[in-house]
C-alpha positions, 0 to 999 in steps of 0.5 A: 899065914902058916910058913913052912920054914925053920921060923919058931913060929909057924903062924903069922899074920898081916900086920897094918902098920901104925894099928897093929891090926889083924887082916881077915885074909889067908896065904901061905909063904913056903921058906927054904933054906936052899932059897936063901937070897943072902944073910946080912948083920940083922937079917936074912933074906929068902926067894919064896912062892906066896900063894894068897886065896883072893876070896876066902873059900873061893878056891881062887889064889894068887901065886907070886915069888917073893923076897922074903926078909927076916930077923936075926936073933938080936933086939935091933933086928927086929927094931929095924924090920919094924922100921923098914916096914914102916917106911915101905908102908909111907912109900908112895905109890911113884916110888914102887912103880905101879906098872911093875909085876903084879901084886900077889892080889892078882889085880890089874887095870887093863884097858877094855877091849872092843867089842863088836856091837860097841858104837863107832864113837866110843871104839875110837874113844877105846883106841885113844884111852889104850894109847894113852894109856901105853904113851903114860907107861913108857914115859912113866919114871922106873921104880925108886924101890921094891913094891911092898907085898906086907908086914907080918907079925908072928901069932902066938899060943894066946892068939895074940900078935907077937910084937916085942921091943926093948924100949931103950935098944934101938937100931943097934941093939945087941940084946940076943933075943928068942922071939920068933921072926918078924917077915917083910914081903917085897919085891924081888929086884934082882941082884947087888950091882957091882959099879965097874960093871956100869957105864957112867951114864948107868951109874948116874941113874942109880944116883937120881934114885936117891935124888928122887928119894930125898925130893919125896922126903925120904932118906936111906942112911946106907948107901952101900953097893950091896943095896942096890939091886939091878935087874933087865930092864925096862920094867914098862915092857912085859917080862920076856922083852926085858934085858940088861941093855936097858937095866932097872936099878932100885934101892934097898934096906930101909931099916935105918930109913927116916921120913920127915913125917915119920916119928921115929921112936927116938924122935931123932929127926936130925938129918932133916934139919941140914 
């Protein structure tokens, strides 16, 4: 995936949590840095255009705007981005919400329209399946979290994944490191929310978002206000029918996130048995 930012990288590829695979895909992801979103301890997060080709030498392409987040130069940055991407790869689909906005594949499930020489029984069938349908999405829960848009390493001279760890540092390491940048893809979701800004009502969805994490055997381990997001809602009606009447809220920032099934590479799995 070529970049065009200040990375020290400028190829990437997508990388398949777990196997640390190549995928057979091309997309380019361009970074400025007027389009920083915010710098935090560990990383810095980016608005981006990524633009995918959907069949290699088609010419077709799908364009999508993006959170991009990357590391910092510390060894724990790039420990926790691994685990962040991790935990996004566990994620089921409930939690990102399927009827959010489209993946940058382009791919959409639709309901069939009706055609003209369609017989009788099976126009009315339609008509009940896109109501269906339509009754599914508006009683569907919002999202818990962004929909994750990948994982990608940085290649190097040798056409190899660049993947470095150090083995006894882990979220907190403080080791200046010069490797290139790891990228996480997400969702963009809005902004940090400010809670006096908040109905009770409100503030009491933003906590059923954790409620709703922890039921699915996650936990985030940095509840602060700064990661969670609030965009015009809701996100089951198309884009230009949204507004802050009807708010969405979604949490953010899992690099010190654990799932009961995850095996931490501590093996610290703790908090699990309270």
């Amino acid at each position: 995936m070529p970049t065009s930012s200040r990375l020290n990288c400028p190829m990437y590829c997508l990388c398949t949590i777990c196997t640390i695979s190549r995928v057979d895909a091309v997309a380019h992801l361009y970074l400025a840095q007027q389009n920083r979103l915010g710098t935090g301890n560990h990383s810095t997060v980016f608005r981006a255009p990524f633009v995918l080709e959907l069949d290699r030498g088609s010419g077709a392409v799908s364009r999508v705007s993006v959170a991009v987040k990357t590391t910092s130069a510390e060894c724990g940055a790039h420990y926790m981005l691994h685990q962040e991407a991790v935990m996004y790869s566990t994620f089921p689909a409930d939690l990102m919400d399927a009827n959010g906005p489209d993946s940058p594949s382009g791919i959409r499930a639709a309901a069939p329209e009706a055609q003209e020489d369609m017989p009788a029984d099976d126009v009315a069938l339609a008509k009940t399946d896109q109501r269906n349908v339509a009754s599914t999405e508006e009683n569907r829960p919002p999202p818990v979290v962004p929909r994750f848009y990948g994982y990608y390493l940085p290649i190097g001279d040798d056409d190899t994944l660049i993947c470095n760890t150090h083995s006894k540092c882990k979220e907190d390491g403080k080791c200046e490191v010069d490797w290139p940048s790891r990228i996480l893809l997400v969702e963009e979701c809005g902004t940090p929310i400010e809670p006096r800004d908040w109905t009770y009502q409100q503030r009491l969805e933003c906590l059923s978002l954790y409620h709703r994490l922890h039921e699915a055997g996650f936990i985030q381990c940095s509840a602060y206000r700064r990661n969670i997001l609030v965009q015009p809602g809701p996100l089951s009606v198309p884009r230009q029918e949204r507004s802050f009447a009807a708010p969405s809220f979604q949490i953010i920032d899992f690099g010190r996130g654990e799932h009961k099934m995850i095996e931490r590479e501590d093996d610290d799995g703790r908090r699990f048995e309270r």
